[in-house]
DRENDO-1510 file (C-alpha; in Angstrom, 1 decimal, always signed):
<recs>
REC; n; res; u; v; w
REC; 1; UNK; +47.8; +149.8; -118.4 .
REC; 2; UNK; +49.1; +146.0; -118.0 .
REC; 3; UNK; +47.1; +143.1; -117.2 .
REC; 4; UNK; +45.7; +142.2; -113.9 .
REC; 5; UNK; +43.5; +140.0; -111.3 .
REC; 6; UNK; +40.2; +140.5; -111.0 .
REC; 7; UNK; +38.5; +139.6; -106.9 .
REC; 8; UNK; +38.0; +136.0; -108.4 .
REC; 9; UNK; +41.2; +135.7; -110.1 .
REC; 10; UNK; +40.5; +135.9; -113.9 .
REC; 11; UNK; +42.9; +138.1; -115.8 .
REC; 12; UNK; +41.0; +141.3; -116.6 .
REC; 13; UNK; +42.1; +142.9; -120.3 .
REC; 14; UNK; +43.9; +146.0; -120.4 .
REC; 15; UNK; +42.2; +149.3; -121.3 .
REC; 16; UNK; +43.7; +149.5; -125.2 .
REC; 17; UNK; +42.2; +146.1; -125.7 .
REC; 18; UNK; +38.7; +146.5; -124.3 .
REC; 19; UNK; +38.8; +149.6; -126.8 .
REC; 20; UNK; +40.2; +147.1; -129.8 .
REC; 21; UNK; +36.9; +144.9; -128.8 .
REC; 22; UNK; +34.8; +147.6; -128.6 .
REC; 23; UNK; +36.0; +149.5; -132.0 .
REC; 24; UNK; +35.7; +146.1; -133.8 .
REC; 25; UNK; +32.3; +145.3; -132.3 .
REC; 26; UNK; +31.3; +148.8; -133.5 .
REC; 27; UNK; +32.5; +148.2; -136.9 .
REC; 28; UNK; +30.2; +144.8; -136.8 .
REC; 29; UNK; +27.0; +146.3; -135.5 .
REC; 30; UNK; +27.5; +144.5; -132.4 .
REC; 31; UNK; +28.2; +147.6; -129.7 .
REC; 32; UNK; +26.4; +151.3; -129.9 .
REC; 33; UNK; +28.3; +152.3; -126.9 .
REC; 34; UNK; +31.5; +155.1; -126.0 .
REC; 35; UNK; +35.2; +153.2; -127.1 .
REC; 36; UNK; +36.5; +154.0; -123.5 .
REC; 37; UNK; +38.3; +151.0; -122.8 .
REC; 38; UNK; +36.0; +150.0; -119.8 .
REC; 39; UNK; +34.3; +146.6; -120.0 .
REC; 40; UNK; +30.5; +147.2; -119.1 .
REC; 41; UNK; +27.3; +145.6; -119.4 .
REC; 42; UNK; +26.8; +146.8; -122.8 .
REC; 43; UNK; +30.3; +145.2; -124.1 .
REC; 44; UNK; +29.9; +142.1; -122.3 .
REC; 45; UNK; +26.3; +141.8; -124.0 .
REC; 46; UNK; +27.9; +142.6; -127.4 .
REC; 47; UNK; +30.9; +140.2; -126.7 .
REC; 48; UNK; +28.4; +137.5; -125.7 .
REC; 49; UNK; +26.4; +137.9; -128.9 .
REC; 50; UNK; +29.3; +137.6; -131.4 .
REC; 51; UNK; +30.4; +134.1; -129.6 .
REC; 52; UNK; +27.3; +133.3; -129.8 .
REC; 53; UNK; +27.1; +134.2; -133.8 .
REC; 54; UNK; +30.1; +132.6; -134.6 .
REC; 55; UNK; +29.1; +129.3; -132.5 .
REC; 56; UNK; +32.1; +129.9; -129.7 .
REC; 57; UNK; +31.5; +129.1; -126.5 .
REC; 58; UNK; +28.8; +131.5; -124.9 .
REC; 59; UNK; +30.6; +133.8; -122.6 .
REC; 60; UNK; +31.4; +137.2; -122.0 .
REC; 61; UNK; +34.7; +136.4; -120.9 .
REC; 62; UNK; +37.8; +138.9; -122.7 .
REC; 63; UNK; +39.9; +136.7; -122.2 .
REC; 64; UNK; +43.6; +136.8; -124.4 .
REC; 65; UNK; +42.6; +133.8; -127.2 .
REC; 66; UNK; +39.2; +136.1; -127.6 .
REC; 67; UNK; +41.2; +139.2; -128.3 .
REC; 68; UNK; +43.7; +138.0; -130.3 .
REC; 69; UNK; +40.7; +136.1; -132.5 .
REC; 70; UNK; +39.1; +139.4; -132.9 .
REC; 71; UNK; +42.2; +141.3; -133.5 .
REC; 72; UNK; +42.6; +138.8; -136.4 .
REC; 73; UNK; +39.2; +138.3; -137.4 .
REC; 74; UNK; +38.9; +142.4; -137.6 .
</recs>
């Protein structure tokens, strides 16, 4: 599944990398839900509280730099 637009224009992540986020969120004790590859409440709320552990910017955003940090950081 490739990258798209959400309604207000922000690139939305593609399925295998909401599941990357949510696997490595997992692994961290951060996320308790299903790796489906769909970016609910309950990854944006784990997403948020990493950023906000690792003094980032506070957001929920997935956005590519995010990924990539995880990807690495993982």
């Amino acid at each position: 599944m490739g990258q798209g637009l959400s309604s207000k224009g922000a690139s939305l992540a593609s399925t295998s990398d909401v599941m990357m986020v949510q696997e490595s969120l997992k692994v961290l004790g951060l996320y308790s839900g299903q790796i489906d590859g769909y970016a609910g409440s309950e990854t944006y709320r784990a997403v948020r509280q990493y950023k906000k552990q690792r003094h980032m910017a506070p957001s929920n955003a997935l956005t590519q730099d995010f990924i990539d940090h995880l990807r690495d950081a993982t």
